[in-house]
C-alpha positions in Angstrom: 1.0 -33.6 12.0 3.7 -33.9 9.9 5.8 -30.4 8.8 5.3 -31.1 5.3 1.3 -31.4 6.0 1.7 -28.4 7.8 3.3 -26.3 5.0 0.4 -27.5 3.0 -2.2 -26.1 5.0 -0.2 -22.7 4.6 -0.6 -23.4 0.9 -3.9 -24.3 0.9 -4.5 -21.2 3.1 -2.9 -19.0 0.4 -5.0 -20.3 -2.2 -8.2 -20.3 -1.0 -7.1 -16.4 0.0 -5.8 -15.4 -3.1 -9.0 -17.0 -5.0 -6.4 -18.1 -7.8 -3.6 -20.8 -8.1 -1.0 -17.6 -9.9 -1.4 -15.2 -7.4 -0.6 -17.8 -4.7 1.7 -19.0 -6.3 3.7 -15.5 -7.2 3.0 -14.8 -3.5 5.0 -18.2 -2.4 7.5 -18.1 -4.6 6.6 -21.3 -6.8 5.2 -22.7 -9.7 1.6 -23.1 -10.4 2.2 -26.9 -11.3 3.9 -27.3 -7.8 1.6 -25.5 -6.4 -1.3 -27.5 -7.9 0.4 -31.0 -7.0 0.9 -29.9 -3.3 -3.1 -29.0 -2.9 -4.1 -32.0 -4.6 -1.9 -34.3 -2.1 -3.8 -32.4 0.7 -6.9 -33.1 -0.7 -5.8 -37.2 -1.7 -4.4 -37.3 2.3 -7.6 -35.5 3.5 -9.8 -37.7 1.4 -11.8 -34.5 0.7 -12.1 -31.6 -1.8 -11.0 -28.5 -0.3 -11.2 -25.8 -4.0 -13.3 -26.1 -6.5 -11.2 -24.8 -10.1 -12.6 -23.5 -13.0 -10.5 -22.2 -15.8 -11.3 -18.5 -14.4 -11.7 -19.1 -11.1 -10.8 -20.7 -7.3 -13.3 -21.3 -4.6 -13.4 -23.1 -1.6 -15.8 -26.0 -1.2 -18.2 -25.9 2.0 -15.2 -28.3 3.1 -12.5 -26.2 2.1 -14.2 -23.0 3.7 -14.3 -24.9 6.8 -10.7 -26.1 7.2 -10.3 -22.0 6.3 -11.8 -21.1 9.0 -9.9 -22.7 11.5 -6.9 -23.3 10.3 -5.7 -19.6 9.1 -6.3 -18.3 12.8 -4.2 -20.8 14.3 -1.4 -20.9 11.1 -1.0 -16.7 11.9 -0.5 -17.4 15.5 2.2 -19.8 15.0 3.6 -17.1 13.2 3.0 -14.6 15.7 4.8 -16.5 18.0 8.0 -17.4 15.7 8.2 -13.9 15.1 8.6 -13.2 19.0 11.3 -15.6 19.7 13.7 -13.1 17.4 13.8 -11.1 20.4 15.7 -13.8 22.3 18.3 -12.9 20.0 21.4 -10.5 20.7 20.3 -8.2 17.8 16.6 -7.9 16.6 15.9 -9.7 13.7 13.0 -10.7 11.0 10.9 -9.5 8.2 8.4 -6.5 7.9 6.3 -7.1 5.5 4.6 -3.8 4.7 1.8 -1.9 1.7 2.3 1.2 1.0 1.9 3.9 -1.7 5.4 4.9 -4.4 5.2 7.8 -3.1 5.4 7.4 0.7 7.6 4.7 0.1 10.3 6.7 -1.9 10.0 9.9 0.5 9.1 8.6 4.0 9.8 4.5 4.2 12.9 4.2 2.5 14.6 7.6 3.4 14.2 6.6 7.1 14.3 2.9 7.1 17.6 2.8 5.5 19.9 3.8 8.2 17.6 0.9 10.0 18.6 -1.8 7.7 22.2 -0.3 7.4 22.7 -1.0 11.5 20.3 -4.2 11.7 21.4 -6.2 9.1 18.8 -9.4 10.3 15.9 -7.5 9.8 14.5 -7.8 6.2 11.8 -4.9 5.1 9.4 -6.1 2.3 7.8 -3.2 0.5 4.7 -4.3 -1.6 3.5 -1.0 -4.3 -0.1 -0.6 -4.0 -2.8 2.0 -3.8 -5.9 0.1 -2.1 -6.9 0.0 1.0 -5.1 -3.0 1.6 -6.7 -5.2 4.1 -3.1 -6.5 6.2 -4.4 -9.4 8.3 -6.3 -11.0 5.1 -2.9 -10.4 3.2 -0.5 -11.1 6.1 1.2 -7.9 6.2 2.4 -6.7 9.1 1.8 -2.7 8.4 0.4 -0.9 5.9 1.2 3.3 5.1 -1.8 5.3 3.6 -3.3 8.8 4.0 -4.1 9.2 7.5 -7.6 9.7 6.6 -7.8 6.4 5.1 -7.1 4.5 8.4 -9.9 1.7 9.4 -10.8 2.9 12.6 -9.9 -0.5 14.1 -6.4 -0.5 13.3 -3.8 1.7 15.8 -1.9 4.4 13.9 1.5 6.2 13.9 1.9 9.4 11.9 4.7 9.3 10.2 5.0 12.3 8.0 3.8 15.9 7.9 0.4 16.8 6.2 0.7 16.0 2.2 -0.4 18.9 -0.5 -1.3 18.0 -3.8 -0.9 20.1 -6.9 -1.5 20.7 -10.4 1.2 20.8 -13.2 2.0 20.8 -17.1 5.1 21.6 -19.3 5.5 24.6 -20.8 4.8 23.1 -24.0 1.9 21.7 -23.3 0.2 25.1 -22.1 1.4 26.7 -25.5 -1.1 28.6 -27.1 -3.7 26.9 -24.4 -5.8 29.3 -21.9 -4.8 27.8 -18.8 -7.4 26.7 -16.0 -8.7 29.3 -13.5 -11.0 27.0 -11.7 -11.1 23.4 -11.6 -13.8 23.0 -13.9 -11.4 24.3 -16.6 -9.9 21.0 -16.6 -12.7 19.2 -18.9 -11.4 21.6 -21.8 -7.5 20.0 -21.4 -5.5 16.5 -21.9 -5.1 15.6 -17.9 -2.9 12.7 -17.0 -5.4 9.9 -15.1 -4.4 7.7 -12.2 -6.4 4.2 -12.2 -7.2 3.0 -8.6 -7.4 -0.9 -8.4 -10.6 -0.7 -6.2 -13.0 -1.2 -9.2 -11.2 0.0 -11.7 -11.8 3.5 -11.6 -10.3 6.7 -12.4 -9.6 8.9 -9.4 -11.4 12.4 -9.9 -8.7 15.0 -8.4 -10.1 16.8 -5.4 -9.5 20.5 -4.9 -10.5 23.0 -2.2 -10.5 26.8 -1.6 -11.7 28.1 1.7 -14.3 26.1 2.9 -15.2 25.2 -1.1 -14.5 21.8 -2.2 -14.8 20.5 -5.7 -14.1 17.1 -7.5 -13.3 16.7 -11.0 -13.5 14.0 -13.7 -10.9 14.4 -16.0 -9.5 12.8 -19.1 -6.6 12.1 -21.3 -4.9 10.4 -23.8 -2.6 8.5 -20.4 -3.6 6.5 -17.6 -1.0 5.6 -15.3 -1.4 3.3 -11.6 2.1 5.0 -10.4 2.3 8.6 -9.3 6.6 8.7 -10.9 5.0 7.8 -14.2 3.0 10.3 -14.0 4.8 13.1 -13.3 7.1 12.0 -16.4 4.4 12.5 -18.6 3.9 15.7 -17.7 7.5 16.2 -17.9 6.9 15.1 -21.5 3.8 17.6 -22.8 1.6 14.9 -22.4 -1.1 17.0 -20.3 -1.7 18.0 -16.4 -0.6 16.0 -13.5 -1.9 15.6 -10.3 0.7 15.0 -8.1 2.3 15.7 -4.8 3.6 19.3 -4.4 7.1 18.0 -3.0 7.3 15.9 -6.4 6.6 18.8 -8.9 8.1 21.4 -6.8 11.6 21.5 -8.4 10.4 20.7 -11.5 8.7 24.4 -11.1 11.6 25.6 -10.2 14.1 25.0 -12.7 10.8 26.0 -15.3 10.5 22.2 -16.8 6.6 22.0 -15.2 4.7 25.3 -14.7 1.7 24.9 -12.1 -1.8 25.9 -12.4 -4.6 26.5 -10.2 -2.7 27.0 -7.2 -5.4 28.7 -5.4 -7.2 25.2 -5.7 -4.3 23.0 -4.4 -5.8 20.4 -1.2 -3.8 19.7 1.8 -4.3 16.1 3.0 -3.6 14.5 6.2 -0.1 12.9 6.4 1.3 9.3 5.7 0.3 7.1 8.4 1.5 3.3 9.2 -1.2 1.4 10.8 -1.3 -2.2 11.9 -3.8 -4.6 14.0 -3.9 -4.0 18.0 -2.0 -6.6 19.5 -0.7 -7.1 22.9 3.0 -8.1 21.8 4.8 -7.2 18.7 7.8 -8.1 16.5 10.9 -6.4 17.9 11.6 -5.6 13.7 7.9 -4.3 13.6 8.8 -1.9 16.8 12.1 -0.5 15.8 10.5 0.2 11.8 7.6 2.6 13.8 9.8 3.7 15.9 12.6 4.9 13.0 9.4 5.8 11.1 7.6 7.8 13.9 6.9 11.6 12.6 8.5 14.1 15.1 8.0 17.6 13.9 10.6 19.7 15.6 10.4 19.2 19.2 7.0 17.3 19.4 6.5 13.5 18.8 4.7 11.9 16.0 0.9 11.4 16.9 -0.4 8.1 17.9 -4.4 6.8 17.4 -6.5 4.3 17.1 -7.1 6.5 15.3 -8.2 8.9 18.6 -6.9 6.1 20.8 -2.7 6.1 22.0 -1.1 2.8 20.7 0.2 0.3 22.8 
């Protein structure tokens, strides 16, 4: 087959992933209208349909669902196996392409990976912001960092940071003249600053514990953010309570620009992990990122699982 067939199938591929010509098409880095042309030469070459396209939506014909099928397999594979040959290089090179949270990538990814990308200069990180539980293999990452208890089973794990507290803030301002919160219940009576996840829209109801009591709240507010730094600026800016992480808000408290409330209430979470698919043989850019990102609290190494099971 011809390459340029070839990096049509990878298009088509995309497509039929993505369910929509603009997100493919943001993902590739082209236009929609090239985009567009380059499917419907497949499909003139192929002499078949392969998507069926309304104006508000992309689906694959029982056709197009079938070249799917087999094709993406085979197209990650050939992948796989480009990936490898970087380690026939002197120096290890290639790209990471990773999910992960602002937060973990500002305070765990970046602050270690840098010295990384500093001494391997062939080796490209991508970082893509996002709070689902991103699916890697469907969205060809390579790795993806979330709460350790948010791990599929299926997928090996690395720990890669120490356990995560969460905690509860406002300005000073914004407490004026207000009876602060002794339990979390207290909250329904204040402006709280919300964080929309993108699995079904919905608000995330902040979690709290004390001794073996745990309770979940529904807030609301005039501010709904997706980002936690966003966040925390509104709360810097009297616009109600944040739920944040402690290591955020923590020298806000000090220097008296947040002051926090119910402290006694304040969860503990597990820590950051990175996970990524089981496979035999892995990118030499994949290994040296786990490796610089592998939590080693004082003398002990950075846990492993599957998530139970030592990785490979």
């Amino acid at each position: 087959m011809p390459i340029e067939n070839l990096n049509d199938l990878q298009l088509f591929v995309t497509v039929a992933r993505e369910r929509s010509f603009t997100r493919a098409a943001a993902q590739i880095g082209l236009s929609r209208s090239a985009l567009s042309h380059a499917i419907s030469g497949l499909e003139a070459r192929l002499g078949v349909r392969l998507l069926t396209r309304t104006t508000r939506s992309v689906s694959t014909t029982d056709a197009g669902e079938r070249l799917l099928n087999v094709v993406a397999p085979r197209l990650g594979e050939i992948e796989s196996e480009l990936a490898l040959l970087s380690s026939l290089r002197d120096a290890p090179a290639g790209t990471v392409r990773i999910t992960a949270h602002d937060h973990s990538i500002a305070r765990v990814l970046w602050p270690k990976l840098l010295p990384l990308l500093r001494q391997y200069p062939d080796i490209h990180i991508e970082f893509s912001v996002d709070y689902a539980m991103t699916d890697i293999a469907a969205q060809r990452f390579d790795a993806g960092v979330r709460s350790g208890d948010r791990v599929d089973k299926d997928m090996v794990a690395v720990r890669i940071a120490p356990d995560l507290r969460m905690a509860v803030a406002a300005s000073p301002s914004y407490l004026d003249g207000k009876q602060r919160p002794v339990v979390p219940h207290d909250l329904t009576a204040h402006r709280c600053i919300n964080l929309r996840l993108p699995t079904h829209g919905g608000l995330y109801a902040w979690d709290f514990e004390r001794g073996r009591k745990s309770v979940s709240v529904r807030v609301e507010g005039q501010t709904t953010f997706n980002n936690t730094f966003l966040m925390l600026q509104a709360a810097l800016d009297g616009m109600g309570l944040a739920y944040v992480p402690l290591d955020l808000v923590q020298p806000y408290i000090e220097n008296g620009l947040l002051s926090p409330v119910l402290e006694d209430w304040w969860p503990t979470f597990p820590g950051y992990h990175i996970y990524y698919a089981s496979r035999r043989q892995m990118s030499p850019a994949l290994k040296l990122v786990i490796e610089a990102l592998r939590y080693r609290p004082d003398s002990a190494d950075g846990k492993t699982s599957r998530l139970g099971k030592k990785a490979r």
